[in-house]
C-alpha positions in Angstrom: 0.8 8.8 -27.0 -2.7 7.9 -25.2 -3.6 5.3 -23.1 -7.1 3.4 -23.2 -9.2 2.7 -19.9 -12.5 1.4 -20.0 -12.3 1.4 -24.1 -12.2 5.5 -24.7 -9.1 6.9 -25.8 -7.8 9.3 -23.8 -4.9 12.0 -24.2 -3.0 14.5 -22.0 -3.8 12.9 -18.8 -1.2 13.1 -16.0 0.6 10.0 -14.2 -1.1 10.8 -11.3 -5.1 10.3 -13.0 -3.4 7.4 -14.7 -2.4 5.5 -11.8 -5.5 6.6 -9.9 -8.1 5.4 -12.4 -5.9 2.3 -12.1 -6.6 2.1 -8.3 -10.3 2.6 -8.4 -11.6 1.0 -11.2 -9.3 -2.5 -11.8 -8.1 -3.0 -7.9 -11.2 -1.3 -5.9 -9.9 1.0 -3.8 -11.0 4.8 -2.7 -7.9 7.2 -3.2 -7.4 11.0 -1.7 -5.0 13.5 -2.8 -2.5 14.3 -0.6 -1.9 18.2 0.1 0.0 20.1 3.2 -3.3 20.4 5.2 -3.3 16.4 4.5 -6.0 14.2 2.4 -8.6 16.0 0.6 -11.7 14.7 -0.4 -11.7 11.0 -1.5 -12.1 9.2 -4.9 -14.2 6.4 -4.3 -14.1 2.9 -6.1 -15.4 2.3 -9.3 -14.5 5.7 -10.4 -14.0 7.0 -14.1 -10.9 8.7 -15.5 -13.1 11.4 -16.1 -14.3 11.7 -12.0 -10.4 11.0 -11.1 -9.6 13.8 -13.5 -11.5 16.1 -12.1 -10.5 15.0 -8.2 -7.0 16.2 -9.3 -7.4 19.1 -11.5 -7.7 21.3 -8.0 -4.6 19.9 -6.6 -1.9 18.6 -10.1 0.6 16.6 -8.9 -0.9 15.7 -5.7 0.1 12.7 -3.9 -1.5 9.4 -4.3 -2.6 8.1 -1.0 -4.5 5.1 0.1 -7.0 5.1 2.9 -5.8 2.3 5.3 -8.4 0.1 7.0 -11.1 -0.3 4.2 -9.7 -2.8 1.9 -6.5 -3.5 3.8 -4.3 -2.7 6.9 -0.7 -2.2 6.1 2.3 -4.2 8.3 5.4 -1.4 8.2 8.5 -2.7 8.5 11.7 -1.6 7.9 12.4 -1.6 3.9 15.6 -3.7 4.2 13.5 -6.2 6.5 10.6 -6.3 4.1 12.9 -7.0 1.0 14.3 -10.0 2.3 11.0 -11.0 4.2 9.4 -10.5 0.4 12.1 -13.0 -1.0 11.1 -15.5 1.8 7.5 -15.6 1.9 7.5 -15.8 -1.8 9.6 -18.6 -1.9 7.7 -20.3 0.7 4.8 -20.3 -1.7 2.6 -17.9 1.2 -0.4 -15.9 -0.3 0.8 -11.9 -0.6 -0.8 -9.2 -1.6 1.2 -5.8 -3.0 3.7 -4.6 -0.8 5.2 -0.8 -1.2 8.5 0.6 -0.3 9.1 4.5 0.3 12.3 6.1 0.2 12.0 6.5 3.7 13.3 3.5 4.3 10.2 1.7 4.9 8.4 -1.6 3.2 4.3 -1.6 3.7 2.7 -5.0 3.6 -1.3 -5.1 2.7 -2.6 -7.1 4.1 -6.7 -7.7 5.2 -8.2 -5.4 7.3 -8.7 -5.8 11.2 -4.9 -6.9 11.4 -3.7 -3.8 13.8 -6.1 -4.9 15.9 -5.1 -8.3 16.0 -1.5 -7.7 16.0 -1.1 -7.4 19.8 -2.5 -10.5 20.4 -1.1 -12.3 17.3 2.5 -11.1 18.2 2.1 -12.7 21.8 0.4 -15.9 20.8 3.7 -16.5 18.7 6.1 -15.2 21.3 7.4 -12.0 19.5 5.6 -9.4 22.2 8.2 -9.0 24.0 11.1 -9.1 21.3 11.0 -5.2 20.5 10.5 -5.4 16.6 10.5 -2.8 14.4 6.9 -3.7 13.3 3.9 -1.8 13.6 0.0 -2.6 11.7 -1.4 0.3 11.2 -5.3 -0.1 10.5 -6.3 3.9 9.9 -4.9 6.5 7.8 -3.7 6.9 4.5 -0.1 5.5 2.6 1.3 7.3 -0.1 1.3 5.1 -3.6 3.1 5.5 -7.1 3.7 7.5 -8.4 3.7 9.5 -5.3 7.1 11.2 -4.7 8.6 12.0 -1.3 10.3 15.2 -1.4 13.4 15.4 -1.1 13.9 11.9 -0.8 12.2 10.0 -4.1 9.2 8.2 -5.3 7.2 5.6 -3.6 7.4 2.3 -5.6 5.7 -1.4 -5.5 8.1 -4.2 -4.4 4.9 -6.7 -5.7 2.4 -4.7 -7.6 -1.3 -5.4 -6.4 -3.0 -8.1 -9.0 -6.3 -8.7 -10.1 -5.9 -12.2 -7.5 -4.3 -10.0 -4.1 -5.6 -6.6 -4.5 -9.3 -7.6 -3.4 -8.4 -9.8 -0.9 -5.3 -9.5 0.7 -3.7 -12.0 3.2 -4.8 -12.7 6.8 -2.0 -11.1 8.9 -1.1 -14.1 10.8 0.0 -16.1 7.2 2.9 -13.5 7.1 3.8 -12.4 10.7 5.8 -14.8 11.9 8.3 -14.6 8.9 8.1 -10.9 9.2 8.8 -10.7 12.9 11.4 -13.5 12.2 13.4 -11.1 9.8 13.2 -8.2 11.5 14.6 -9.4 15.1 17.4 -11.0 12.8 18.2 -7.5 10.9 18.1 -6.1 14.3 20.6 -8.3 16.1 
């Protein structure tokens, strides 16, 4: 069965273009393949199926990852922290933008760029710089996205999908930190 993207039918393309295309073109971000050595060359926003295609026809089945810093910095917390720190700020009617979880165990909140730089400072203003969280921002790198598979351990998979209303413009750090330093001193203890 095909799929359409940008009105041409296409056939034969793998999960990995699929979801890629997806990334680029609807939710504007630049994507790299992930290999051993680590990212290759980047596909950058607003890219076709056809130039996402081609990006992955050197390295099939390549990882997915995101470039961190750009569009978003990521808040890592642990995944059992993020799940119920999801469930919270959700119900409390905060803005969020996609949030992934990896099989390692781990939950990655986007969230706008210049957080990890922030973070110190944020963390003491509220009085959680001294409370050893498990809680980092990390404002370089790449993060693995479906349909990205961990080996050995399992795929990487969205706790909140990006939309067409988060994926642009993710939250300001501060709106979630303070529920998310909450919950992870509390799963500590």
């Amino acid at each position: 069965m095909g799929f359409t993207i940008g009105g041409t039918r296409r056939r034969g393309r793998t999960t990995e273009c699929t979801a890629v295309a997806e990334y680029t073109g609807l939710w504007g971000w630049d994507v790299a393949p992930g290999s051993p050595e680590g990212p290759g060359d980047e596909v950058p926003a607003g890219a076709t199926l056809a130039d996402v295609t081609k990006a992955w026809s050197d390295t099939p089945g390549a990882p997915v990852l995101l470039p961190v810093g750009r569009s978003f910095d990521v808040i890592d917390v642990s995944a059992t922290a993020g799940s119920r720190a999801l469930v919270r700020l959700e119900r409390m009617g905060l803005p969020l933008g996609p949030v992934l979880a990896t099989p390692c165990g781990r939950a990655y909140f986007f969230v706008a760029p210049g957080a990890a730089a922030e973070l110190p400072q944020l963390l003491y203003r509220m009085g959680w710089d001294d409370a050893g969280l498990d809680l980092r921002c990390q404002g370089s790198g790449h993060v693995p996205a479906p349909p990205t598979e961990i080996a050995g351990q399992g795929p990487v998979r969205w706790l909140r999908p990006p939309s067409l209303d988060t994926a642009a413009t993710p939250p300001q750090a501060r709106l979630l930190l303070g529920t998310l330093a909450y919950i992870c001193h509390r799963s500590a203890a």
